[in-house]
C-alpha positions in Angstrom: 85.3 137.5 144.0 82.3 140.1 143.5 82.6 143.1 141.5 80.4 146.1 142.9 79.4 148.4 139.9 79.9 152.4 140.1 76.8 154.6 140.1 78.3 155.9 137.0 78.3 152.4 134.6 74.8 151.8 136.0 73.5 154.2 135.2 75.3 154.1 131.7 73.7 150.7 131.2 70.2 152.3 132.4 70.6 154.4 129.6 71.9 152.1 126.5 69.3 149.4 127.7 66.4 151.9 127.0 67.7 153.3 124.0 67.8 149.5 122.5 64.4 149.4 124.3 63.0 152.1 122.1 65.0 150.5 118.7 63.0 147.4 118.8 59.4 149.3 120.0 60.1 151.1 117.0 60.5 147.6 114.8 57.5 146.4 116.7 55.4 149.5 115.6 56.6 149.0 112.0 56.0 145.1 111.7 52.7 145.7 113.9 51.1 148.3 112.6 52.5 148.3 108.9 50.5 145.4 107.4 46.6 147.0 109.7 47.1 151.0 107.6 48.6 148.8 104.4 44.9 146.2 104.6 42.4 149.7 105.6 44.2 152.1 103.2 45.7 150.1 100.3 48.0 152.7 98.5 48.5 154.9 101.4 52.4 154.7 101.4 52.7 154.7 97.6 54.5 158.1 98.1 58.0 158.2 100.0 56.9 161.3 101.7 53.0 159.6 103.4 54.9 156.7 103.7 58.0 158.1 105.4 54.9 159.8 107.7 53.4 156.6 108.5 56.1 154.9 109.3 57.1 157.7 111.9 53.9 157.3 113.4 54.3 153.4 113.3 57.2 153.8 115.3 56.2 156.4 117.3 53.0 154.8 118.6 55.4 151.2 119.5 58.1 153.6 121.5 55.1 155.8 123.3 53.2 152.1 124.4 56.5 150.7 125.7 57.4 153.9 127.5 53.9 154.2 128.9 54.0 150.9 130.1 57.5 151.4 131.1 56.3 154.1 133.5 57.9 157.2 131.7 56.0 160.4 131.1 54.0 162.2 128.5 56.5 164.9 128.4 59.5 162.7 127.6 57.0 160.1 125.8 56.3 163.0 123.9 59.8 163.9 122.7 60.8 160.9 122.1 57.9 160.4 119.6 59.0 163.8 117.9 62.3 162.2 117.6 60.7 159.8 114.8 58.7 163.3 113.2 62.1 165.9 113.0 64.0 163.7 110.9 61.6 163.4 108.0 60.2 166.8 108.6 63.8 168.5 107.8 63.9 166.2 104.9 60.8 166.8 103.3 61.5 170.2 102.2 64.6 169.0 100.1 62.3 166.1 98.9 59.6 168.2 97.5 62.3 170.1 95.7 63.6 167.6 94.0 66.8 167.8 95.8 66.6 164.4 97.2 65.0 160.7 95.9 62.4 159.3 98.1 64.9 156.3 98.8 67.6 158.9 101.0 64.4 160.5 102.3 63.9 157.4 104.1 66.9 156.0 104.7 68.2 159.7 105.9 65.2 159.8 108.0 66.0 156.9 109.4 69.8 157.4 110.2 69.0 160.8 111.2 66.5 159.4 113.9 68.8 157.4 116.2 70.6 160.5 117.0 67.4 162.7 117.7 66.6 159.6 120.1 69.7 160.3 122.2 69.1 164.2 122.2 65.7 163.2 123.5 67.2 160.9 126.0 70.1 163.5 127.0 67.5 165.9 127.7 66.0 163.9 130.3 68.9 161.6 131.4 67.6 161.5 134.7 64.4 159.6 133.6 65.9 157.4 131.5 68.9 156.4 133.9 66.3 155.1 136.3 64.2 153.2 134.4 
């Protein structure tokens, strides 16, 4: 007996593959690229806001290379990269105030980001369902 799958759940599975596509690019770009700025620029990430900033761009520049070699474009590599920036740069305010440690700035950041990823995603579904 063979089951035929609905446009509908494929494309569904289009969409949650890439989105656990873009988690681990974004581990990659952390575990990657965190020890190279860490050996040029000892003490670069000593503050939680820099390193909240690096590590945004760590993971940003993992998702874009994935995405670029996943065939997506620069408009949706592009917001999915912001999706790593907004995060941190709605916290940051609150941060400099005093309002919040540098420990919920990143771990907010973090949180905050998986959400921002599926906005991204949402605004282009079409893209994403087809790769």
């Amino acid at each position: 007996m063979t089951t035929t799958q609905s446009p509908r759940s494929r494309r569904t599975r289009h969409l949650v593959r890439h989105y656990l596509e873009m988690v681990v690019a974004m581990l990659a770009g952390m575990v990657v690229l965190g020890p190279v700025h860490g050996f040029l620029w000892p003490g670069l990430d000593d503050r939680a806001d820099v390193a909240a900033l690096v590590m945004a761009t760590d993971m940003a520049i993992g998702m874009a290379a994935w995405m670029r070699f996943r065939g997506h474009s620069w408009p949706a590599i592009t917001e999915m990269s912001a999706a790593m920036y907004v995060p941190f740069a709605l916290l940051l305010v609150p941060f400099w105030l005093g309002a919040v440690s540098g420990g919920v700035l990143m771990t907010a950041g973090h949180v905050l980001m998986l959400p921002a990823m599926a906005l991204a995603m949402w605004w282009r579904v079409d893209e994403y369902a087809h790769h």
